[in-house]
SERO-432736 format. One line per field, with one value per atom (N, C-alpha, C): residue in one letter; atom name; x, y, z. Coordinates in Angstrom, 1 decimal, always signed. Layout:
N
rest	[A:...]
atom	[CA:...]
xx	[X:...]
yy	[Y:...]
zz	[Z:...]
END
This chain:
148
rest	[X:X:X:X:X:X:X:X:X:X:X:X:X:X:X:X:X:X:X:X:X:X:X:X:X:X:X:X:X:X:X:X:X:X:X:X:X:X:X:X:X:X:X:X:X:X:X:X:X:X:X:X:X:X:X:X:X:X:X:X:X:X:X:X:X:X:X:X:X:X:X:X:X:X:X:X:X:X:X:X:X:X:X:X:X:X:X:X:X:X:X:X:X:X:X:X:X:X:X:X:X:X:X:X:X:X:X:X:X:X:X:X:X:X:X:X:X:X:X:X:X:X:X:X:X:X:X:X:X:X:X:X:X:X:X:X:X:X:X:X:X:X:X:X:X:X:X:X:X:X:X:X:X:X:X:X:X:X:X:X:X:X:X:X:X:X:X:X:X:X:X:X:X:X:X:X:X:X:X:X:X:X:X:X:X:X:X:X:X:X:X:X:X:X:X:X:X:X:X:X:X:X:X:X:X:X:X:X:X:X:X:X:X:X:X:X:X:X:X:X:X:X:X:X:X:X:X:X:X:X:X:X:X:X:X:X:X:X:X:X:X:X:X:X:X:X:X:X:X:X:X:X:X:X:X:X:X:X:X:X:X:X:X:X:X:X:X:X:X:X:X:X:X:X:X:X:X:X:X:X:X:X:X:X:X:X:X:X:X:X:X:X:X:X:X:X:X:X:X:X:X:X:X:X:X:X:X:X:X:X:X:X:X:X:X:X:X:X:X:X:X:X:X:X:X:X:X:X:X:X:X:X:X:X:X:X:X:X:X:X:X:X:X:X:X:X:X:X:X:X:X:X:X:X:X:X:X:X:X:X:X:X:X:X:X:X:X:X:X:X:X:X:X:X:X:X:X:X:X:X:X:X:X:X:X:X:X:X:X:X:X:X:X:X:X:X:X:X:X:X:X:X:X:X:X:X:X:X:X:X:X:X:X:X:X:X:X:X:X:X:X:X:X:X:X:X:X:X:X:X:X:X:X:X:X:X:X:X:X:X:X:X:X:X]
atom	[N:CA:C:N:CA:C:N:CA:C:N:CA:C:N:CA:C:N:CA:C:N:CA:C:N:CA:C:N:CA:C:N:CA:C:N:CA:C:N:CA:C:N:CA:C:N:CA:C:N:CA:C:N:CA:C:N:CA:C:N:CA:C:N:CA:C:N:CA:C:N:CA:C:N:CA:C:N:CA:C:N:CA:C:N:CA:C:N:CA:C:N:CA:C:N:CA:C:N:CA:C:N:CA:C:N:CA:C:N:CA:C:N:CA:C:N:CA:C:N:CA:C:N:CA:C:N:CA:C:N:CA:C:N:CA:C:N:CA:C:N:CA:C:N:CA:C:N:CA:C:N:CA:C:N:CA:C:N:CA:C:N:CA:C:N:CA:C:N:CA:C:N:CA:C:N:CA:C:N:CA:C:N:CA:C:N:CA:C:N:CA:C:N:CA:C:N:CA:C:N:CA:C:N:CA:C:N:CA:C:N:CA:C:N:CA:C:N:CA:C:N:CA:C:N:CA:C:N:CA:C:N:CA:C:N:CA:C:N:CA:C:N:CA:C:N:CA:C:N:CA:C:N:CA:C:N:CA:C:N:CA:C:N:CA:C:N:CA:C:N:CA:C:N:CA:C:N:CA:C:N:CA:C:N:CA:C:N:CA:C:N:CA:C:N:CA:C:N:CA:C:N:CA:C:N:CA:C:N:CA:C:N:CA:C:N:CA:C:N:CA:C:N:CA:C:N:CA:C:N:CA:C:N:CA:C:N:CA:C:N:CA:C:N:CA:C:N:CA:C:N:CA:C:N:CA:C:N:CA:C:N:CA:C:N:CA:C:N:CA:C:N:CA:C:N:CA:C:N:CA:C:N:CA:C:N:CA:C:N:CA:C:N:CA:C:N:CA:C:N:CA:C:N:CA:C:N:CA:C:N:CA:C:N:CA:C:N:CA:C:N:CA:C:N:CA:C:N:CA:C:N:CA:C:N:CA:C:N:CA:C:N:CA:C:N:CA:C:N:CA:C:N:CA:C:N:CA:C:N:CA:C:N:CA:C:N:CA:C:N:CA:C:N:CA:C:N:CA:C:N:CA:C:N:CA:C:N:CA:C:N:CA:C:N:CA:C:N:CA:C:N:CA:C:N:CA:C:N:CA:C:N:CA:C:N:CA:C]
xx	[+269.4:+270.2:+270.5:+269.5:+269.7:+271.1:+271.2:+271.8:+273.5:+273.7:+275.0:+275.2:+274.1:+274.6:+274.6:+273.4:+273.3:+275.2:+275.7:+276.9:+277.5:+278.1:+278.3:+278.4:+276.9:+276.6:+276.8:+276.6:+277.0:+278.9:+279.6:+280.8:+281.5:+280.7:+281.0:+280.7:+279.8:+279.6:+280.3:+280.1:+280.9:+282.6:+283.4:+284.6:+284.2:+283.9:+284.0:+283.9:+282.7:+282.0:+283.4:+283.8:+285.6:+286.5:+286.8:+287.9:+287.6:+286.4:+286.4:+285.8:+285.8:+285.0:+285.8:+286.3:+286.8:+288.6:+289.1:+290.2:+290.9:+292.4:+293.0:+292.8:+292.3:+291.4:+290.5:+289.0:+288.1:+288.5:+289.7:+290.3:+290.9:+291.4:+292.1:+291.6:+290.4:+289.5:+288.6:+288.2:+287.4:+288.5:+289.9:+291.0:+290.8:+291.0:+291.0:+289.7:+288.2:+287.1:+287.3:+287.7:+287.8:+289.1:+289.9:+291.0:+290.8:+289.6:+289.6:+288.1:+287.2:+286.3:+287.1:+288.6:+289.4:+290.1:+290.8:+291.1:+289.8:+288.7:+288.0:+287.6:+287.7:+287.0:+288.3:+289.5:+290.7:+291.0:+290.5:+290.0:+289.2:+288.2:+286.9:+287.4:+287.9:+289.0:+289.7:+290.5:+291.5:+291.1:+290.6:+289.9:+288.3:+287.3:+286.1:+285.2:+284.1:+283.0:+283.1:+282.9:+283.2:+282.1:+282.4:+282.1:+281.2:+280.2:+279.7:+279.5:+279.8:+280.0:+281.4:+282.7:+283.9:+284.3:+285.4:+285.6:+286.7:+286.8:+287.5:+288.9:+290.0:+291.2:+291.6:+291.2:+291.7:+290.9:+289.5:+288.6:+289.0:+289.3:+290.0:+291.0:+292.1:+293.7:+293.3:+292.0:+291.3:+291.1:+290.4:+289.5:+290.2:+291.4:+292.2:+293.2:+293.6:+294.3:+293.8:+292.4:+291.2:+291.4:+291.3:+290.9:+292.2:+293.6:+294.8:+294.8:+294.3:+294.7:+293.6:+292.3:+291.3:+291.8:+291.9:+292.3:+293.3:+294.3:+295.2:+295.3:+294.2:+293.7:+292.7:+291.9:+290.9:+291.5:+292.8:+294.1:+294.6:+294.6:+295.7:+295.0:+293.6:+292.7:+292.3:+292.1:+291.2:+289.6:+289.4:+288.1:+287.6:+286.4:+284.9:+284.6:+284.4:+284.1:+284.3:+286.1:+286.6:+286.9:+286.3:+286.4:+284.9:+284.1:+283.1:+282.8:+284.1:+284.1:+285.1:+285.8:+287.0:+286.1:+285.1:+284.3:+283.5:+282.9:+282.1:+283.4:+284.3:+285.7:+286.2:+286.2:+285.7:+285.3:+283.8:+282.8:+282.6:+283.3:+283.8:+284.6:+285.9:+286.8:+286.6:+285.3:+285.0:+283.8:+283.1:+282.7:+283.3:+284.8:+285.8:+285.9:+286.1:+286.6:+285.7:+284.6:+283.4:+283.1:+283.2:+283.3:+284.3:+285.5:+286.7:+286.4:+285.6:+285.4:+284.1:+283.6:+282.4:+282.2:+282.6:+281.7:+280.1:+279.5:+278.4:+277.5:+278.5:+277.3:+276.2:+275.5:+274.7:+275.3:+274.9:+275.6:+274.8:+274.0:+273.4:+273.9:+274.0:+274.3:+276.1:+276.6:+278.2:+278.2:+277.0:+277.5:+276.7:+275.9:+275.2:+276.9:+277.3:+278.5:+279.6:+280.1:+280.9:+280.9:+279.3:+279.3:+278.5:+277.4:+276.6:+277.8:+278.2:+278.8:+279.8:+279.9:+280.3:+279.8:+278.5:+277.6:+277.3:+277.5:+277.4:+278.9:+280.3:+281.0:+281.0:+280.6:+280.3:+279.3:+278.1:+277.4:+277.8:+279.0:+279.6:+280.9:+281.3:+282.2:+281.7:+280.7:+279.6:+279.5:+278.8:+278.1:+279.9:+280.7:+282.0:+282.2:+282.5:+282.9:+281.9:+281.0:+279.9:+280.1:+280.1:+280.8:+281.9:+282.9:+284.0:+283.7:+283.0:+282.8:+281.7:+281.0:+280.6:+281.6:+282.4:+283.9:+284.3:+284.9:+285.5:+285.1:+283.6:+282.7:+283.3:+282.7:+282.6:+284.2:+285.1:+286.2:+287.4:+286.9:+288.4:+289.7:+290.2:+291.3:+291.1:+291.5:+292.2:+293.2:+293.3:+294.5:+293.3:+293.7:+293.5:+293.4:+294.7:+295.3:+295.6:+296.1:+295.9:+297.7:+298.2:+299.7:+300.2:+301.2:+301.4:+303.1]
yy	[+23.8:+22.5:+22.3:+23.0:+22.3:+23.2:+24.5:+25.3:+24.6:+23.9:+22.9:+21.6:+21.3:+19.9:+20.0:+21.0:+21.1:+21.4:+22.2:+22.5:+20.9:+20.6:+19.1:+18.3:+18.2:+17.0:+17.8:+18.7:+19.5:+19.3:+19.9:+19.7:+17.8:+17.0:+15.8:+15.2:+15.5:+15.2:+15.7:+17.4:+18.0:+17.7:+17.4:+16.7:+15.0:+14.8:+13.2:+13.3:+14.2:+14.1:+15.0:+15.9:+16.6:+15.3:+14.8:+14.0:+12.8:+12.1:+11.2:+11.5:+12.6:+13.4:+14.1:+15.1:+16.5:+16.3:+17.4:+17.8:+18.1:+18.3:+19.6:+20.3:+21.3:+22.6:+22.3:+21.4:+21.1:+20.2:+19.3:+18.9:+19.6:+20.5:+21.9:+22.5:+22.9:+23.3:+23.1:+21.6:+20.6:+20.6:+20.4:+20.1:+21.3:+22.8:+23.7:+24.1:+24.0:+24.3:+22.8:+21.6:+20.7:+21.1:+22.2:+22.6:+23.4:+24.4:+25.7:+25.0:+23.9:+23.5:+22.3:+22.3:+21.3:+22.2:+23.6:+24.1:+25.1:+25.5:+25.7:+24.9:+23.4:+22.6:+22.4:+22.8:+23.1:+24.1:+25.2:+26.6:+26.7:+26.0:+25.7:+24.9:+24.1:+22.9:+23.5:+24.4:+25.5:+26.5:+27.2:+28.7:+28.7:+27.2:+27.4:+28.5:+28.2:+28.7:+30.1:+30.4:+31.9:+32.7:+34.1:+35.0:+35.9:+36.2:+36.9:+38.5:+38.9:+39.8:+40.7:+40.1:+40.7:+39.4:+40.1:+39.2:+37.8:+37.0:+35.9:+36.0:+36.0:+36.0:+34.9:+33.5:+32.5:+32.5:+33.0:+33.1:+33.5:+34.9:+36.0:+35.2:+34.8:+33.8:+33.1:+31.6:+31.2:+31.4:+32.2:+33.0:+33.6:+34.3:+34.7:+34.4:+33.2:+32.1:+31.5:+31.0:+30.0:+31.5:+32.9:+33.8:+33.5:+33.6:+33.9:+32.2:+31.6:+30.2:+30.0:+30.3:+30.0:+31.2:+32.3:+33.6:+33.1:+32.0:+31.5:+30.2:+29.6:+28.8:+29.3:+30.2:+30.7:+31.7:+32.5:+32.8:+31.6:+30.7:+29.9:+28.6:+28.7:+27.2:+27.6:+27.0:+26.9:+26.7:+27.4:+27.2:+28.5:+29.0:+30.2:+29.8:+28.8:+29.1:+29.2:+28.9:+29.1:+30.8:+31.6:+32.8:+33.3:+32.6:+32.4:+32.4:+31.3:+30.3:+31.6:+32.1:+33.3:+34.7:+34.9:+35.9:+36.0:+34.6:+34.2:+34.3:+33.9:+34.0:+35.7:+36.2:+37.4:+38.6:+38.1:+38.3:+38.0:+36.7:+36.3:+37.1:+37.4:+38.1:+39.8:+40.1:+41.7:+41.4:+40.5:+40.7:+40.9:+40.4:+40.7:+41.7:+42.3:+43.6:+44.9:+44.0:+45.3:+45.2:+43.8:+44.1:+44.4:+44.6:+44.6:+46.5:+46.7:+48.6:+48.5:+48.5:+48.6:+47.7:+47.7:+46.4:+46.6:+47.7:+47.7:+46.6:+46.2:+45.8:+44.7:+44.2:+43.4:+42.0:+40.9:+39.8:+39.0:+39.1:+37.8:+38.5:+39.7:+39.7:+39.7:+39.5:+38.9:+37.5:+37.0:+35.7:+35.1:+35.7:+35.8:+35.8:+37.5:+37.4:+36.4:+35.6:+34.7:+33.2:+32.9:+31.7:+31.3:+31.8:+31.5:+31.3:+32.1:+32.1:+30.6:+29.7:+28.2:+27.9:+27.1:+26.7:+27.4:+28.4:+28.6:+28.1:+28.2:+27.9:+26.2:+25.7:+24.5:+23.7:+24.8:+24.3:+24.9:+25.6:+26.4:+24.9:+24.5:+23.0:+22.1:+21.8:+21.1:+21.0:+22.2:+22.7:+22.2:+23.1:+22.9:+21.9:+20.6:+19.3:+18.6:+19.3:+18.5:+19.1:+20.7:+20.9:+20.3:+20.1:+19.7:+17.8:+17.3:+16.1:+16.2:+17.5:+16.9:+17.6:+18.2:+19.4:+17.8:+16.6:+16.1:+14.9:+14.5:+13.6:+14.3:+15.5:+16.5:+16.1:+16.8:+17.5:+16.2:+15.0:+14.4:+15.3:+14.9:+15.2:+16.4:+17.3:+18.9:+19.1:+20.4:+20.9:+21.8:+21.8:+21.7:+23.3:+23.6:+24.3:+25.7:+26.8:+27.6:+27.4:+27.7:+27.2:+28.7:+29.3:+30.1:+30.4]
zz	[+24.9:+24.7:+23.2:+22.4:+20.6:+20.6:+21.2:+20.6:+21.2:+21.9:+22.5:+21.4:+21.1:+20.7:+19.2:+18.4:+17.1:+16.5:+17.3:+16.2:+16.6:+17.6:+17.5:+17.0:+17.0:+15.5:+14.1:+13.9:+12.3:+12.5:+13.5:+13.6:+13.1:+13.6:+13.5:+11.9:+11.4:+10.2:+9.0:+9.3:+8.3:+8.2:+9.2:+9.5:+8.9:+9.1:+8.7:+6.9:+6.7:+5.5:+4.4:+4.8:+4.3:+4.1:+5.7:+5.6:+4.1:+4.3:+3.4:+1.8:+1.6:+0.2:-0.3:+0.4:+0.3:+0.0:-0.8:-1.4:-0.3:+0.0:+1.0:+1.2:+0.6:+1.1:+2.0:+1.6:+3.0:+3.8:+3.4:+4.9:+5.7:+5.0:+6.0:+6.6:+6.3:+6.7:+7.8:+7.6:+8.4:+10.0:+9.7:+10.9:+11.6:+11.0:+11.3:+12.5:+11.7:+12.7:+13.8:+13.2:+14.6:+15.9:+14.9:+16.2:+17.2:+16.5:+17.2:+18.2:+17.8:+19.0:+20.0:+20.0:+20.7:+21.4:+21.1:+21.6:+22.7:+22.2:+23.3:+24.0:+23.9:+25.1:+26.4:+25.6:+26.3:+27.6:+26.5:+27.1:+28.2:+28.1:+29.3:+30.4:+30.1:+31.1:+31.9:+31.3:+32.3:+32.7:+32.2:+32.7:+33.3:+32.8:+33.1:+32.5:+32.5:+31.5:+31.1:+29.9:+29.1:+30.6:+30.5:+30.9:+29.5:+29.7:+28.4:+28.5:+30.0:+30.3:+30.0:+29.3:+29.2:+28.3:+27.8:+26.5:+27.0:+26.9:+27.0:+26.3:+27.1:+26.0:+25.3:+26.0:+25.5:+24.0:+24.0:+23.0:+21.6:+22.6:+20.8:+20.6:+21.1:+20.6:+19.6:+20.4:+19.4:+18.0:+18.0:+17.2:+16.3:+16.6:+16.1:+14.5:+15.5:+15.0:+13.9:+14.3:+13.1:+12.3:+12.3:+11.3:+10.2:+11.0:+10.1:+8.8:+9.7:+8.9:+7.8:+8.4:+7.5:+6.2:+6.6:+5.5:+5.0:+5.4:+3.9:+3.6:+3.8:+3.0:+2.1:+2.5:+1.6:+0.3:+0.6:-0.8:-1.5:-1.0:-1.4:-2.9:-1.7:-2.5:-3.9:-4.3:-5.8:-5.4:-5.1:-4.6:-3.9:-4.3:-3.9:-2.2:-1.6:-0.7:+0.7:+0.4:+1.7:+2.3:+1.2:+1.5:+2.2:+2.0:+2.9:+4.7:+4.3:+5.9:+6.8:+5.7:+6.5:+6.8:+6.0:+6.2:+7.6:+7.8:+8.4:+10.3:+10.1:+11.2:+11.4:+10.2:+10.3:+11.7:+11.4:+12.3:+13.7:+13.9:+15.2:+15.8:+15.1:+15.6:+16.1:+14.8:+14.9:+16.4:+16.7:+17.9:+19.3:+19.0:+20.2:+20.0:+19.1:+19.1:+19.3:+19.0:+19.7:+21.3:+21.5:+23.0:+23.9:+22.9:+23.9:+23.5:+22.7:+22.4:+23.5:+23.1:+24.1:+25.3:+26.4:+27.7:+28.2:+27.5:+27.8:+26.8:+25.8:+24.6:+25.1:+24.8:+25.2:+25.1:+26.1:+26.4:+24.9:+24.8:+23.5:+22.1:+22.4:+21.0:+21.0:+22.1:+22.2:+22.2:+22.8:+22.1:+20.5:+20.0:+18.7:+17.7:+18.3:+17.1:+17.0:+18.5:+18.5:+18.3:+17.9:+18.5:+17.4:+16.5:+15.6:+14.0:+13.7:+12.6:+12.6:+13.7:+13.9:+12.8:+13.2:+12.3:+10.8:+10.6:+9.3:+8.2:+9.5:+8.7:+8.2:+9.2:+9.3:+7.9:+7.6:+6.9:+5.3:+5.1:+4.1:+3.6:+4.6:+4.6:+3.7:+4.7:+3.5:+2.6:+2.0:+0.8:-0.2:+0.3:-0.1:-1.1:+0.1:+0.0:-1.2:-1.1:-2.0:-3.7:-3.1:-4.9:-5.5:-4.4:-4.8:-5.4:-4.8:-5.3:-6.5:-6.4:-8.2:-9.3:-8.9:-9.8:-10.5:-9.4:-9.3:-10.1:-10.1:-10.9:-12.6:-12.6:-13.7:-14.1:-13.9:-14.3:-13.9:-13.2:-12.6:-11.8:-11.2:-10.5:-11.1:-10.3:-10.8:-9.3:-9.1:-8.2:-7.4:-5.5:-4.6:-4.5:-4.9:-4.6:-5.7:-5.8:-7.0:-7.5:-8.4:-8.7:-8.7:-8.1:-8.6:-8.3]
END
């Protein structure tokens, strides 16, 4: 049950704590991991509970998607650790792709690859948001974003 409700509550804080702290970048960011746990509750609604035995399509699209967007905000930002949060999306995506290579792999560690690196990116937001509010103490206003 911790392992349902823990990203939840980290999901809900780290979004609130972005929206009202954080720059464009970890608002983008914060929207982003809140779209892709909106679109799987979506996912689950229509299709019904992942299978851990074969890979989920709606899952990879997901998954997918959060990789392309989070990887260009993570080029684009002024900022170390949205390349983290894309690393971490990464790994998500390379677990579809090991199960969609392999269907023998084992079910926990298919959902270990897809489902744990949530919460990491979640607590990488964070950490984020918080550098960015002492940058911001420090440094005043700067740019979100890199200029080029």
């Amino acid at each position: 049950m911790l392992s349902l409700w823990l990203p939840r509550i980290l999901l809900a804080f780290a979004v609130v704590f972005a929206a009202r702290k954080g720059g464009e970048p970890e608002q983008s960011v914060a929207a982003i991991l809140l779209a892709t746990f909106a679109l799987d509750v979506a996912n689950h609604a229509i299709f019904g509970d992942p299978a851990w035995f074969a890979v989920n399509p709606g899952h990879l699209v997901i998954d997918l998607w959060a990789f392309i967007v989070l990887l260009w905000v993570a080029v684009r930002a002024n900022r170390a650790w949205p390349l983290a949060v894309s690393a971490a999306q990464a790994l998500v995506v390379l677990g579809h792709v090991a199960k969609l290579w392999e269907l023998a792999m084992v079910r926990k560690a298919y959902w270990v690859m897809t489902q744990v690196p949530f919460s990491l990116q979640l607590l990488v937001l964070i950490f984020g948001t918080a550098a960015h509010m002492q940058r911001s103490r420090r440094l005043g206003d700067y740019h979100g974003w890199r200029l080029t």
